[in-house]
ROZALO-147613 format. One record per atom (N, C-alpha, C, CB): y, z, x. Coordinates in steps of 0.05 Angstrom, whole numbers, padded with zeros to 5 digits, always signed. Glycine has a CB too. Layout:
# ROZALO-147613
YZX ...
This chain:
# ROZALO-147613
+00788+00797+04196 +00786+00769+04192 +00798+00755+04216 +00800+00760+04166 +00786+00733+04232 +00787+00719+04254 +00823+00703+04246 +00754+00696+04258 +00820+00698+04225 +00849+00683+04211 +00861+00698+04187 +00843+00652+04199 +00883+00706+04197 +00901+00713+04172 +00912+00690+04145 +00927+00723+04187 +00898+00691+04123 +00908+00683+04107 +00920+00704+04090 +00893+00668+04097 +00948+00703+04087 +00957+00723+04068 +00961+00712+04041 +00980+00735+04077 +00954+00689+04033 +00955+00677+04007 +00934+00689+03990 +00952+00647+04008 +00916+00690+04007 +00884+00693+03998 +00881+00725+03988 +00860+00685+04029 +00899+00740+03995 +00893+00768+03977 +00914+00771+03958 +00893+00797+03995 +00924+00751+03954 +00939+00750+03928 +00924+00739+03906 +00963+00734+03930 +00910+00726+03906 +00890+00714+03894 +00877+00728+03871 +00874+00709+03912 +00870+00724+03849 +00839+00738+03836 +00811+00749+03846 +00828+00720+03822 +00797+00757+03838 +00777+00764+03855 +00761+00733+03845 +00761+00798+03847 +00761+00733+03821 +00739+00703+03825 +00750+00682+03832 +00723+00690+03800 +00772+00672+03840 +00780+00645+03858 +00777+00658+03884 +00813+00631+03853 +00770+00683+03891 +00769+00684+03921 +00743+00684+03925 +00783+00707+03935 +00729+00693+03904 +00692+00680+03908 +00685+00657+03909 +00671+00686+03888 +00706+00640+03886 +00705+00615+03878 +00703+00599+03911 +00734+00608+03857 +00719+00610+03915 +00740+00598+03937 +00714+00596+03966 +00774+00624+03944 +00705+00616+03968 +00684+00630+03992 +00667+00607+03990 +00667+00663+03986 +00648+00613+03966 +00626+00600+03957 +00630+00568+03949 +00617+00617+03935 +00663+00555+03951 +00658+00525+03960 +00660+00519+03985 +00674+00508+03950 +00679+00534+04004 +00671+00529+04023 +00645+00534+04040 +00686+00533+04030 +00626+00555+04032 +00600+00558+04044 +00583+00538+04034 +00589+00584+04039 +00583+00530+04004 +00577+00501+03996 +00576+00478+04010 +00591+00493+03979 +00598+00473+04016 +00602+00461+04043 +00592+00453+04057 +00609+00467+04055 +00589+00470+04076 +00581+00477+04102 +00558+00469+04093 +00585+00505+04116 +00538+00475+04081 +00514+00474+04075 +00507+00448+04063 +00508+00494+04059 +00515+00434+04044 +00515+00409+04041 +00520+00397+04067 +00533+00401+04021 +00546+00392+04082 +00547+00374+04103 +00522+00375+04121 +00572+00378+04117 +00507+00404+04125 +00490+00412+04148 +00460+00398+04136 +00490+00449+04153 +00468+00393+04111 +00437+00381+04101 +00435+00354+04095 +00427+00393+04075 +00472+00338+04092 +00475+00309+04098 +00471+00302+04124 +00500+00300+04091 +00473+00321+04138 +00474+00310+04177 +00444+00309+04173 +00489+00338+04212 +00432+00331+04165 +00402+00334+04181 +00386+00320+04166 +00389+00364+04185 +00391+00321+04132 +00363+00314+04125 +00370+00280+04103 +00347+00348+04103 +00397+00287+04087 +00397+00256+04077 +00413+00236+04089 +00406+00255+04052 +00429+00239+04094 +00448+00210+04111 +00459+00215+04125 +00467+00193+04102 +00451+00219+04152 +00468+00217+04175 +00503+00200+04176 +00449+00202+04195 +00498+00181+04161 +00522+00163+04166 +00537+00159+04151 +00520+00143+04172 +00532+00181+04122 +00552+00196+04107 +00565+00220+04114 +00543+00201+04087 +00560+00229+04137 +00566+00252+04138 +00597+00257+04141 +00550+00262+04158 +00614+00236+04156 +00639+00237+04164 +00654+00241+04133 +00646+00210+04182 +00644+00219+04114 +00655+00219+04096 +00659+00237+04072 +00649+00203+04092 +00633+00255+04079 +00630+00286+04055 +00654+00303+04079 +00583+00308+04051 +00653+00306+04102 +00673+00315+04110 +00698+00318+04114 +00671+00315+04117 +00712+00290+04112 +00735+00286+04092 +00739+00302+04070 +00734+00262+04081 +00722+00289+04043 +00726+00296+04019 +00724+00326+04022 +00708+00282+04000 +00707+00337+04033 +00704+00380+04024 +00722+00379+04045 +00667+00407+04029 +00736+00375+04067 +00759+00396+04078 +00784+00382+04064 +00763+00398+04117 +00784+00365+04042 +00811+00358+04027 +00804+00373+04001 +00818+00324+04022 +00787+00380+03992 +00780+00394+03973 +00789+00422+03982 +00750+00389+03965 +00771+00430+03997 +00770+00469+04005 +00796+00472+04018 +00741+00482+04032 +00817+00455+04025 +00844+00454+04036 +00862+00460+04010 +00850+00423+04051 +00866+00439+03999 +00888+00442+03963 +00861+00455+03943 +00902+00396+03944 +00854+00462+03946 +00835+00488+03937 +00851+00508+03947 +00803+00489+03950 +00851+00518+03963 +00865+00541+03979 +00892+00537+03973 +00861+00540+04011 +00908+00524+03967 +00934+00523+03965 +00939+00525+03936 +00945+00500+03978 +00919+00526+03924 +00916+00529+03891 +00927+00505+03876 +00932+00557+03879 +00925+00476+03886 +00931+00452+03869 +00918+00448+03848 +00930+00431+03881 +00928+00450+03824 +00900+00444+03794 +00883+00425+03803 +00912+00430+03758 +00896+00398+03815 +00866+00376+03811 +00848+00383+03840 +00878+00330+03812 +00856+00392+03858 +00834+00408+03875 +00810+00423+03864 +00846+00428+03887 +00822+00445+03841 +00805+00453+03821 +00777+00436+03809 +00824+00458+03801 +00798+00416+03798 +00770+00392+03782 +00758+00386+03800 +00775+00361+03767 +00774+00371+03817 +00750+00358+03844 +00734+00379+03851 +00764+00348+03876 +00741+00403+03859 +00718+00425+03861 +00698+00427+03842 +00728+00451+03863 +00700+00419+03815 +00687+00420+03796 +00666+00402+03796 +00701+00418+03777 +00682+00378+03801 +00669+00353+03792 +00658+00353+03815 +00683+00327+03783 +00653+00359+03845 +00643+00355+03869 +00618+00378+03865 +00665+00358+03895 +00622+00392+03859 +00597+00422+03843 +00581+00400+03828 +00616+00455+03812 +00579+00397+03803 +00568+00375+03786 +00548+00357+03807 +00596+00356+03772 +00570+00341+03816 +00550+00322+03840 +00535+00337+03852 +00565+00307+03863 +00541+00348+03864 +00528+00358+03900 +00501+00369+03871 +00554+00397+03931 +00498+00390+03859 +00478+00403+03839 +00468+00384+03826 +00488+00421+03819 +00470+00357+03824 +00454+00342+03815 +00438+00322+03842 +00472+00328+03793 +00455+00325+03863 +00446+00306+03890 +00421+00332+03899 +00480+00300+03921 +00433+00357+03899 +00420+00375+03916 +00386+00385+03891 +00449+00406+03925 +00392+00371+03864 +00369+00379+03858 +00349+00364+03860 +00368+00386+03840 +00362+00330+03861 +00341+00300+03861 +00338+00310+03894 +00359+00258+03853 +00342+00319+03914 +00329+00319+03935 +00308+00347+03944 +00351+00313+03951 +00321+00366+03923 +00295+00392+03919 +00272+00381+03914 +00299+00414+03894 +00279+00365+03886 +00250+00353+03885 +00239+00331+03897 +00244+00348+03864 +00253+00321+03909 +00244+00301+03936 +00222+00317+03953 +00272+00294+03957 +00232+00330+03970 +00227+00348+03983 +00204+00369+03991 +00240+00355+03977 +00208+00367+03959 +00179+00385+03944 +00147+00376+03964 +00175+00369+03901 +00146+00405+03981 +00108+00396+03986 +00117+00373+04017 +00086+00367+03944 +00136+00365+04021 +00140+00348+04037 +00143+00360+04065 +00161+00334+04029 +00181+00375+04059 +00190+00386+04088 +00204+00409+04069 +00214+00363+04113 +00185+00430+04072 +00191+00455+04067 +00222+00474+04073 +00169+00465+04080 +00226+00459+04097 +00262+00472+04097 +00283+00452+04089 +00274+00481+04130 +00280+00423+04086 +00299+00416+04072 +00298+00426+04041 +00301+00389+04076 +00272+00422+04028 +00273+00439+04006 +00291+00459+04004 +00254+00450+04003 +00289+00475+04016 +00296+00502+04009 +00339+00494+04022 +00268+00534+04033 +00331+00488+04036 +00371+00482+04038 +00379+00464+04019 +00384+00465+04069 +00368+00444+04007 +00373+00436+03985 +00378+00447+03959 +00359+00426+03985 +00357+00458+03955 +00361+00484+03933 +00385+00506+03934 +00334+00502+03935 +00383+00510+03962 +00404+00527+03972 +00434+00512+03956 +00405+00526+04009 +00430+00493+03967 +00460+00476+03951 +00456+00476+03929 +00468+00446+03956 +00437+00475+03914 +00443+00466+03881 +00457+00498+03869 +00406+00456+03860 +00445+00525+03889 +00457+00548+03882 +00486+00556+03890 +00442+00566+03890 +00489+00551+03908 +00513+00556+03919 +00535+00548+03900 +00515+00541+03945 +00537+00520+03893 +00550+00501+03884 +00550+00509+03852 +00536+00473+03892 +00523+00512+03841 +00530+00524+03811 +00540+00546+03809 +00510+00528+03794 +00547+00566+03827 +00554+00595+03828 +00580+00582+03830 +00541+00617+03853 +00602+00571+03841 +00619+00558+03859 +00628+00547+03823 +00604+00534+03892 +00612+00529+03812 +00623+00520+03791 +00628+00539+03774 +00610+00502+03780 +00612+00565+03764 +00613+00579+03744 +00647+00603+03754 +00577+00595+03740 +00653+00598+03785 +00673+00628+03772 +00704+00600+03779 +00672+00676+03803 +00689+00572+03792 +00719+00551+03787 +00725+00552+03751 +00710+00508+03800 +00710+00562+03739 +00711+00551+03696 +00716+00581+03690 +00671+00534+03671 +00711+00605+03695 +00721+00625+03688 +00754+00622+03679 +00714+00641+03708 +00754+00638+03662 +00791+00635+03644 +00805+00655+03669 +00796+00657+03597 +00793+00672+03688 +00812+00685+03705 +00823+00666+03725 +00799+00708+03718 +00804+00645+03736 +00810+00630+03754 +00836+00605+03745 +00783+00619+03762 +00824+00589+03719 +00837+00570+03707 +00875+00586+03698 +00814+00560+03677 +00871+00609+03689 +00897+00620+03694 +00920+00619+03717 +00892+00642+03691 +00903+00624+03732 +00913+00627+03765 +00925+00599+03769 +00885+00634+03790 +00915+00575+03771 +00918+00548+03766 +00944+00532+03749 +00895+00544+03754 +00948+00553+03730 +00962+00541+03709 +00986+00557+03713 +00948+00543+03681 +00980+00580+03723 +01007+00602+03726 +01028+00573+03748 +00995+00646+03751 +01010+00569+03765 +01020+00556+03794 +01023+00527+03789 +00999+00561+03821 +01018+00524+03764 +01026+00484+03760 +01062+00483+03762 +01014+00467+03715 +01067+00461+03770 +01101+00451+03766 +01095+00447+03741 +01116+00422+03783 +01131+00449+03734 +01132+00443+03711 +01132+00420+03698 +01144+00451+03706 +01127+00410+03678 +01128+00383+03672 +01157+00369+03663 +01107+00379+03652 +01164+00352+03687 +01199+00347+03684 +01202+00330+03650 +01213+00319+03718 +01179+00318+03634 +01187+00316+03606 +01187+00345+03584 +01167+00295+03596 +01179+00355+03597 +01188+00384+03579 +01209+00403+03582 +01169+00401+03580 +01220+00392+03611 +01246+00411+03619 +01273+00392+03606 +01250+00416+03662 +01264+00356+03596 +01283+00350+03586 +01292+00353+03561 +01283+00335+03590 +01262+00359+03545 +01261+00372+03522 +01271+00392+03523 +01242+00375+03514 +01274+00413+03533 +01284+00435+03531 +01323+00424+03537 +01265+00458+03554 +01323+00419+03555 +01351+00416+03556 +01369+00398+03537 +01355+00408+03579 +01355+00377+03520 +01369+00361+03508 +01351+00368+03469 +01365+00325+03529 +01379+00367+03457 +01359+00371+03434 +01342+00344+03419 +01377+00386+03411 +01329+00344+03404 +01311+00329+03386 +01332+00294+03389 +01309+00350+03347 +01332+00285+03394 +01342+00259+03386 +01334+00238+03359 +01337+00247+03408 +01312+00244+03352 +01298+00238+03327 +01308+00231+03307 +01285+00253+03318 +01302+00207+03296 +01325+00209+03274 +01304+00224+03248 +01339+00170+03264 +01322+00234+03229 +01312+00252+03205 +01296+00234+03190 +01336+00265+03186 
């Protein structure tokens, strides 16, 4: 590997597919916002996926959703433009489609219970439950 990540073989095997297959998502979405739907979105999907595939990698839970919820989109963007496409320009088709796969593969192992574990192992704790724990019930009977 060109870059050592040593986080990344600590990992699960499906957040590290998870993980592959959003950032190849990616790549592939941005390469089909430059070329084939909006040039002058493109800066802005590039923001959002290297802040995503960034605290993605660092294993932040709401990275997770946004990966989720950015899967969702892109698979619903990448299918209204499959069928755009359709009979039209034969390779955006097919990179389009390309995204709607990538991205649903990408969603199915981000919802797997091995991944969402991984996530939850690594959440902080929630400082109203550490006061609960430290202080008893105050409630009156």
């Amino acid at each position: 590997m060109l870059i050592p990540l040593p986080e990344f073989d600590l990992m699960p095997k499906s957040l590290r597919v998870a993980m592959l297959l959003t950032f190849a998502g990616w790549c592939s979405f941005l390469f089909a916002t430059y070329a084939y739907y909006d040039a002058d979105s493109f800066f802005k999907f590039l923001v959002a996926g290297g802040i995503v595939c960034y605290y993605l990698y660092k294993g932040r839970r709401w990275a997770r959703v946004m990966a989720m919820l950015s899967s969702v989109f892109i698979v619903l963007y990448g299918g209204f433009f499959t069928f755009l496409f359709a009979g039209q320009n034969p390779t955006a088709m097919v990179v389009s489609a390309a995204n709607v796969v990538i991205f649903a593969a990408s969603f199915y192992y981000l919802a797997i219970p091995e991944t969402g574990r991984f996530f939850k192992k690594n959440a902080p704790p929630n400082e109203s439950d550490d006061a609960d724990r430290n202080n008893p019930s105050t409630q009156d009977d």
